[in-house]
PDB file of the backbone (N, CA, C, O) and the ligand in Angstrom, with CONECT records:
HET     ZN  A 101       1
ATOM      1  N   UNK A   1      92.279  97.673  97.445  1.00  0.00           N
ATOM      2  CA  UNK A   1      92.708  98.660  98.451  1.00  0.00           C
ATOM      3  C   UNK A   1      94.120  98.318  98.931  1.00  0.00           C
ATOM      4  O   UNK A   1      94.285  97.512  99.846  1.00  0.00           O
ATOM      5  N   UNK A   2      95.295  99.023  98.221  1.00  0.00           N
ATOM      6  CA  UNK A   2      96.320  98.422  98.220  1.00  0.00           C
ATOM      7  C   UNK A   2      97.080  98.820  99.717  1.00  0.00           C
ATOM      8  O   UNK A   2      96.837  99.944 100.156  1.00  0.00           O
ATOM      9  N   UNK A   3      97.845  98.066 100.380  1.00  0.00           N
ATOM     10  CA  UNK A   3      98.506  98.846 101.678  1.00  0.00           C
ATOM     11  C   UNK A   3      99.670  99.672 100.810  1.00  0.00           C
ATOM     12  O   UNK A   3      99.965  99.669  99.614  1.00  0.00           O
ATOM     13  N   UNK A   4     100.200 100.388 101.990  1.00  0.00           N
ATOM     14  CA  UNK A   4     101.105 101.134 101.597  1.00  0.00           C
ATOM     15  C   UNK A   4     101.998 101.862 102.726  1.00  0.00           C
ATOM     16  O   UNK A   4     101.453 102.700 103.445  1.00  0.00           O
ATOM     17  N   UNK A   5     103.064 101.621 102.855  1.00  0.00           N
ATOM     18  CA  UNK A   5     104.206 101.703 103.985  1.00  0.00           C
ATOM     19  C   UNK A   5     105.056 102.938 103.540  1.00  0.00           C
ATOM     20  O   UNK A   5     105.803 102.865 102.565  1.00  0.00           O
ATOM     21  N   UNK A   6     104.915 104.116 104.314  1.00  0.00           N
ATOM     22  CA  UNK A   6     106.237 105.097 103.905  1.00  0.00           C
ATOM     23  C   UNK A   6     107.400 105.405 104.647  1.00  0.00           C
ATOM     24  O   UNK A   6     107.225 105.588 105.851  1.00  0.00           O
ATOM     25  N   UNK A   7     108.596 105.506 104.183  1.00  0.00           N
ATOM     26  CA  UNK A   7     109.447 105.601 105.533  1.00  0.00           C
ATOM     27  C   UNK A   7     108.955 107.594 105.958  1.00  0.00           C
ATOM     28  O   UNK A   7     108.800 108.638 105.325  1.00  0.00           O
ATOM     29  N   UNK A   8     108.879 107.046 107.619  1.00  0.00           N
ATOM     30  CA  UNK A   8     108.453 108.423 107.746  1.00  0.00           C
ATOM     31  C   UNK A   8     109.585 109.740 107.832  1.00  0.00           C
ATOM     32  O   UNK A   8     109.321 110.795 108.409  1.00  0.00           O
ATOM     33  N   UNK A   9     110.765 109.481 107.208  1.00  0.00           N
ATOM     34  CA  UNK A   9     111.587 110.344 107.496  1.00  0.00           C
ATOM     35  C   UNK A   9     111.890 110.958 106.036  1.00  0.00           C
ATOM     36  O   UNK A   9     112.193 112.145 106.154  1.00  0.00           O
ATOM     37  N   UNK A  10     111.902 110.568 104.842  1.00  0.00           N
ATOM     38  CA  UNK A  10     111.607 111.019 103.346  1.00  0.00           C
ATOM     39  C   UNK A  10     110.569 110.936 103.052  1.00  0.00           C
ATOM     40  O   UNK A  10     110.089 111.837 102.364  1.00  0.00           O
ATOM     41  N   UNK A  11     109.519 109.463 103.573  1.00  0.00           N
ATOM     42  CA  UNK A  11     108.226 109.759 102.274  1.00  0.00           C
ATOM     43  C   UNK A  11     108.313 108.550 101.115  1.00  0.00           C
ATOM     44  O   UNK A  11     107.430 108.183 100.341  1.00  0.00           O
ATOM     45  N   UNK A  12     109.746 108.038 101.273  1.00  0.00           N
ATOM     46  CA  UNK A  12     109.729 106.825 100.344  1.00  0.00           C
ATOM     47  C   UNK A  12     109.165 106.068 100.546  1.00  0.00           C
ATOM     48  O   UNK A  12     109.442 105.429 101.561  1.00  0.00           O
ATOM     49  N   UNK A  13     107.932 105.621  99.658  1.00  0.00           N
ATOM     50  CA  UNK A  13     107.265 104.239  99.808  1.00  0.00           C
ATOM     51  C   UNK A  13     108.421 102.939  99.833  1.00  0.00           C
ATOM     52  O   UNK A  13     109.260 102.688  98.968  1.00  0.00           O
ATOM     53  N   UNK A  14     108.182 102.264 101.029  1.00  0.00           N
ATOM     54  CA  UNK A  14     108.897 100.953 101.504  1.00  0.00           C
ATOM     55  C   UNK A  14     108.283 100.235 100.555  1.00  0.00           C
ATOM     56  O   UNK A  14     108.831  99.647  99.624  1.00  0.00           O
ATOM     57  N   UNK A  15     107.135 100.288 100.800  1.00  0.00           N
ATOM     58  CA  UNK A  15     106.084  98.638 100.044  1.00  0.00           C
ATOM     59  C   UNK A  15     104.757  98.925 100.134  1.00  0.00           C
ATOM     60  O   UNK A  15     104.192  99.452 101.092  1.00  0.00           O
ATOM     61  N   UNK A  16     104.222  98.523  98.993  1.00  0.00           N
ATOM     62  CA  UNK A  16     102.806  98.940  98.793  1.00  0.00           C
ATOM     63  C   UNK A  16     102.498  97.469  98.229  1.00  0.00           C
ATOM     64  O   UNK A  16     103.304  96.600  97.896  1.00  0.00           O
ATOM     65  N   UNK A  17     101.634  97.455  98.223  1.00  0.00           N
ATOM     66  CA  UNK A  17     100.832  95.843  98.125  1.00  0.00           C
ATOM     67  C   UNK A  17      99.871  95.642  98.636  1.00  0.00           C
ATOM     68  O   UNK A  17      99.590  96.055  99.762  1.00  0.00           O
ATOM     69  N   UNK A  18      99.052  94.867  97.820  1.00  0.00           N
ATOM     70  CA  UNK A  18      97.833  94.510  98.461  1.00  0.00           C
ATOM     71  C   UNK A  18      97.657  93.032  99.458  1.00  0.00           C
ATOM     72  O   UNK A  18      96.659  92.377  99.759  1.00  0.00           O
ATOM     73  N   UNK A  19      99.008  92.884  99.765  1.00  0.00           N
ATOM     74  CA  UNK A  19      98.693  92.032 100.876  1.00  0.00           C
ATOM     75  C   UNK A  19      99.197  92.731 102.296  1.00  0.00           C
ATOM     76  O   UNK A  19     100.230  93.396 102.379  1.00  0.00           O
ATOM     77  N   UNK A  20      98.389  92.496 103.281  1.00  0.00           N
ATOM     78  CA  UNK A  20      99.060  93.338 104.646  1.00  0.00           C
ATOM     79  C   UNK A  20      99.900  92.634 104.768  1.00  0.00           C
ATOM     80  O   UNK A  20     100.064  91.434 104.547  1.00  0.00           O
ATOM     81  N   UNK A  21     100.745  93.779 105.317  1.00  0.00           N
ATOM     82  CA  UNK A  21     101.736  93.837 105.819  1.00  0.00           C
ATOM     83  C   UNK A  21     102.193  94.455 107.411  1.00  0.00           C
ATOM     84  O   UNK A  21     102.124  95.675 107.566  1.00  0.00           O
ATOM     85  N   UNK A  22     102.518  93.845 108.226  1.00  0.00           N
ATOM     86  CA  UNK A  22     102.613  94.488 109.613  1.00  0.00           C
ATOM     87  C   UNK A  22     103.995  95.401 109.457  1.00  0.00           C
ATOM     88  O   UNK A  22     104.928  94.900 108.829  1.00  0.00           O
ATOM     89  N   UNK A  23     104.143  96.775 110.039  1.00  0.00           N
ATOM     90  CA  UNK A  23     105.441  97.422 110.008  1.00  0.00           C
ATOM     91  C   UNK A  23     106.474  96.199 110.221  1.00  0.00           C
ATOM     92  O   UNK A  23     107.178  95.991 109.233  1.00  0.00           O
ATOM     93  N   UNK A  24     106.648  95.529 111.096  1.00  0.00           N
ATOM     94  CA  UNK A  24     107.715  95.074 111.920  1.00  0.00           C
ATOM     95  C   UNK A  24     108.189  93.569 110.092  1.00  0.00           C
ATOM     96  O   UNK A  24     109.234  92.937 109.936  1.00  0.00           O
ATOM     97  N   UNK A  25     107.416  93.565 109.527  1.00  0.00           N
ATOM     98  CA  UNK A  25     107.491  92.569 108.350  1.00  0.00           C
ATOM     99  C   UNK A  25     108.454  93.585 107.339  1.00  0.00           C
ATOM    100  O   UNK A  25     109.594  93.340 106.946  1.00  0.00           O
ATOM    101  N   UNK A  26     107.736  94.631 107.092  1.00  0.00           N
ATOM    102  CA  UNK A  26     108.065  95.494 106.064  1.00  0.00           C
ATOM    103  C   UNK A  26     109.588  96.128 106.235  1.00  0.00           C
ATOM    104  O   UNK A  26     110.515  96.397 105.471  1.00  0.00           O
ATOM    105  N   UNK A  27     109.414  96.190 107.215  1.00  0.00           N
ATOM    106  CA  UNK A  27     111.178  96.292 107.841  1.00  0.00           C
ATOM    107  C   UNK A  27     112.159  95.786 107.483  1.00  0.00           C
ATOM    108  O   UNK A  27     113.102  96.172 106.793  1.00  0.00           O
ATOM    109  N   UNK A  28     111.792  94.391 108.245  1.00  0.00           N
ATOM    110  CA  UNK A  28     112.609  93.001 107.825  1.00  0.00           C
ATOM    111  C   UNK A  28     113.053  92.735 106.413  1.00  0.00           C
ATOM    112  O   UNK A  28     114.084  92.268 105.929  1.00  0.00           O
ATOM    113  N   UNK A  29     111.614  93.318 105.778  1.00  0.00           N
ATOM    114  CA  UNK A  29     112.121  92.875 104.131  1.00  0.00           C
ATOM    115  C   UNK A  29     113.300  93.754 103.433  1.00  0.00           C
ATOM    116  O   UNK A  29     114.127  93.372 102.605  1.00  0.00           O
ATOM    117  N   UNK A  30     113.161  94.848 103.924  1.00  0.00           N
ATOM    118  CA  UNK A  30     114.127  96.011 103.823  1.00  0.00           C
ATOM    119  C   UNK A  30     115.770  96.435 104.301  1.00  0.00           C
ATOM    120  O   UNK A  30     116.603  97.318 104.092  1.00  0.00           O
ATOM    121  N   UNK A  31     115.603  95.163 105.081  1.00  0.00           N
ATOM    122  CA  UNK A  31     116.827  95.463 106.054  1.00  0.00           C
ATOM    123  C   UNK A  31     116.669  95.631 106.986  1.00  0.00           C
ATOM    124  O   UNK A  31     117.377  95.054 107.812  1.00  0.00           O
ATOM    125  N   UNK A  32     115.702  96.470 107.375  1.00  0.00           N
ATOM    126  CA  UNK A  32     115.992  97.362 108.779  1.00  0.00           C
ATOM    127  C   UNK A  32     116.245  99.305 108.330  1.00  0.00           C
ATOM    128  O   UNK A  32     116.183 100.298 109.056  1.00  0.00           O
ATOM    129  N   UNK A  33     116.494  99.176 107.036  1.00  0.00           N
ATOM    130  CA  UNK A  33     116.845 100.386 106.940  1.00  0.00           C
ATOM    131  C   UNK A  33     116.013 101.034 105.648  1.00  0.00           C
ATOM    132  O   UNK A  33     115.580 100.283 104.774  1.00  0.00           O
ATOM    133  N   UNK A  34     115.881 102.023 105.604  1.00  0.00           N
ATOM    134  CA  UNK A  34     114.801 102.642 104.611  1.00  0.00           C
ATOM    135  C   UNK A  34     115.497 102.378 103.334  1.00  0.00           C
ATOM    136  O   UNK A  34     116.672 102.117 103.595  1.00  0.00           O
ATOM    137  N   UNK A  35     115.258 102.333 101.999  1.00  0.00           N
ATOM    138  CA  UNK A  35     116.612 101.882 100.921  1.00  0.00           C
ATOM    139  C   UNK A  35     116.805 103.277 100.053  1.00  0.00           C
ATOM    140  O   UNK A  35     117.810 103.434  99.361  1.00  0.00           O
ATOM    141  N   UNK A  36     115.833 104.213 100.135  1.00  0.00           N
ATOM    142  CA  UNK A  36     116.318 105.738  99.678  1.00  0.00           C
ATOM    143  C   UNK A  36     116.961 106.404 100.812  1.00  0.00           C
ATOM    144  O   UNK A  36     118.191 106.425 100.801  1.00  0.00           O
ATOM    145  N   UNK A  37     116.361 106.935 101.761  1.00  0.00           N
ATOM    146  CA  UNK A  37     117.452 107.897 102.960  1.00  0.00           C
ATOM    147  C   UNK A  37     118.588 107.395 104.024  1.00  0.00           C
ATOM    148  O   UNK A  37     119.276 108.061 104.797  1.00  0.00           O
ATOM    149  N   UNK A  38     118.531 105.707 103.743  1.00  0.00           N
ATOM    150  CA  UNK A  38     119.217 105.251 104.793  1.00  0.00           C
ATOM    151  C   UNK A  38     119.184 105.051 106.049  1.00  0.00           C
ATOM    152  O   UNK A  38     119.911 104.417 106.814  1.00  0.00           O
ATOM    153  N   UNK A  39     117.972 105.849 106.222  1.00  0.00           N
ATOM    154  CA  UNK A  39     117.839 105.728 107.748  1.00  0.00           C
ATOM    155  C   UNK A  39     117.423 104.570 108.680  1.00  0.00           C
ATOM    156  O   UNK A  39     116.311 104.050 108.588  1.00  0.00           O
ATOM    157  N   UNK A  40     118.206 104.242 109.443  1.00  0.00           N
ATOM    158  CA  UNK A  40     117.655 102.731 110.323  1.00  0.00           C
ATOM    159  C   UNK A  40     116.162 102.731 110.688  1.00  0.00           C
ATOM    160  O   UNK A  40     115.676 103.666 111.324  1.00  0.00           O
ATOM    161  N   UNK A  41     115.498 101.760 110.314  1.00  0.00           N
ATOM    162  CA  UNK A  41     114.434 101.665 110.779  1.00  0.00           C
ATOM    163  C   UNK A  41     114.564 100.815 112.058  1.00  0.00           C
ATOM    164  O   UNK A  41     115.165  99.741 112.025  1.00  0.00           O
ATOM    165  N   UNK A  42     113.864 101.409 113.457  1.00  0.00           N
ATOM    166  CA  UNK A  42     113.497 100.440 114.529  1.00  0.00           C
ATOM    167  C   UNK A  42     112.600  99.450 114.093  1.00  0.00           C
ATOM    168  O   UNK A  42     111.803  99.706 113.191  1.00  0.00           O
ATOM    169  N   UNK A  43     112.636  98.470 114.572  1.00  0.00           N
ATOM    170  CA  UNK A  43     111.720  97.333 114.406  1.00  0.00           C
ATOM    171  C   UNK A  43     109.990  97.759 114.828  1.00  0.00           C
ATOM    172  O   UNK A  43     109.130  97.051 115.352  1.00  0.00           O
ATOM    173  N   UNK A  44     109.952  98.599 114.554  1.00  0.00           N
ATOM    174  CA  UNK A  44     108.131  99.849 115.509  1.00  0.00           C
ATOM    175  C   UNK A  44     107.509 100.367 114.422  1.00  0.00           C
ATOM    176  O   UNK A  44     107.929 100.673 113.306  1.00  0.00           O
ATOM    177  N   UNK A  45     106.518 100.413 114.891  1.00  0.00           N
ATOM    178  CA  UNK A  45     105.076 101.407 114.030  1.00  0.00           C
ATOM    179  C   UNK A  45     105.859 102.551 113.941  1.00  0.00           C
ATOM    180  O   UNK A  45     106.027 102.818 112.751  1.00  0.00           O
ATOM    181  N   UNK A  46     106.420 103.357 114.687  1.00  0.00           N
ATOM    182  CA  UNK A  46     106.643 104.653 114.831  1.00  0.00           C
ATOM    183  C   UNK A  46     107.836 105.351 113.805  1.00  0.00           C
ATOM    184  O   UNK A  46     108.184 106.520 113.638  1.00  0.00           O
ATOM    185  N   UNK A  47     108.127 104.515 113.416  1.00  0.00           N
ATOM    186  CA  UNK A  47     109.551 104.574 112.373  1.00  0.00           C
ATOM    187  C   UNK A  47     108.568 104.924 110.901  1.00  0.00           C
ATOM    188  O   UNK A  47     108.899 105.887 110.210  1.00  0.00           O
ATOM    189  N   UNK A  48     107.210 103.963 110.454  1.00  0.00           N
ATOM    190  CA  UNK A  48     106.655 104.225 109.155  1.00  0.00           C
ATOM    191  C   UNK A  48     105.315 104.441 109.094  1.00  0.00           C
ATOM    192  O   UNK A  48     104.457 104.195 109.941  1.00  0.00           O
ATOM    193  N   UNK A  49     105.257 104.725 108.457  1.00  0.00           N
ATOM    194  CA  UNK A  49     103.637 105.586 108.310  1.00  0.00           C
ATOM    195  C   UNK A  49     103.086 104.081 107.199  1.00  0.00           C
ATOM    196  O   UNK A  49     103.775 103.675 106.263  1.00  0.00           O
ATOM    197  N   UNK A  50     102.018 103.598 107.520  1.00  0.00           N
ATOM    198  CA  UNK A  50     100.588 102.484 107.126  1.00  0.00           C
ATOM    199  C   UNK A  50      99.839 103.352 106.805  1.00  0.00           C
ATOM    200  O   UNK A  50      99.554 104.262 107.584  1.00  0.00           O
ATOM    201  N   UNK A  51      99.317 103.262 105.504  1.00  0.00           N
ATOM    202  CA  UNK A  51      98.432 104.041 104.564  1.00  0.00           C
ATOM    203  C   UNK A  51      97.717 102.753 103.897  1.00  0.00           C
ATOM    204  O   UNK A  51      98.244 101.768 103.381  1.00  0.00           O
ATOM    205  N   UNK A  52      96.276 103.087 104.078  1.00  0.00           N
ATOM    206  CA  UNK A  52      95.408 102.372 103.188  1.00  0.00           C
ATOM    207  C   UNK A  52      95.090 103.378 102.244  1.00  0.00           C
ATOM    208  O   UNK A  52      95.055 104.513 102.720  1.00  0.00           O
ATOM    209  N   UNK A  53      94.809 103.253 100.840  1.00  0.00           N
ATOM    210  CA  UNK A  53      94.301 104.334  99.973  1.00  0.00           C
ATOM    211  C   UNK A  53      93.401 103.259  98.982  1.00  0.00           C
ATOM    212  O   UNK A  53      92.744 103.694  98.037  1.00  0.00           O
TER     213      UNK A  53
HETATM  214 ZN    ZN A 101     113.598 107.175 104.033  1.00  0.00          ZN2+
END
């Protein structure tokens, strides 16, 4: 049951993996910024959408 992080402003999967991941990690690994739309990610839940599938 793999996680799965989207930036919520395109839809680009950040990181999917089957190890959790807390938003505020998935970020960090990224920059801070989404790496398709550019958009700054805040260090918050509210910036990406957490999908279990
Ligand atoms: Zn994006």
């Amino acid at each position: 049951m793999p996680q799965i992080v989207v930036c919520k402003s395109c839809g680009h999967t950040i990181y999917q993996g089957v190890e959790l991941k807390s938003a505020e990690e998935v970020i960090q690994m990224v920059g801070g910024q989404c790496p398709k739309c550019g958009r700054r990610l805040a260090f918050s839940i509210e910036d990406v959408e957490i999908r279990s599938s």
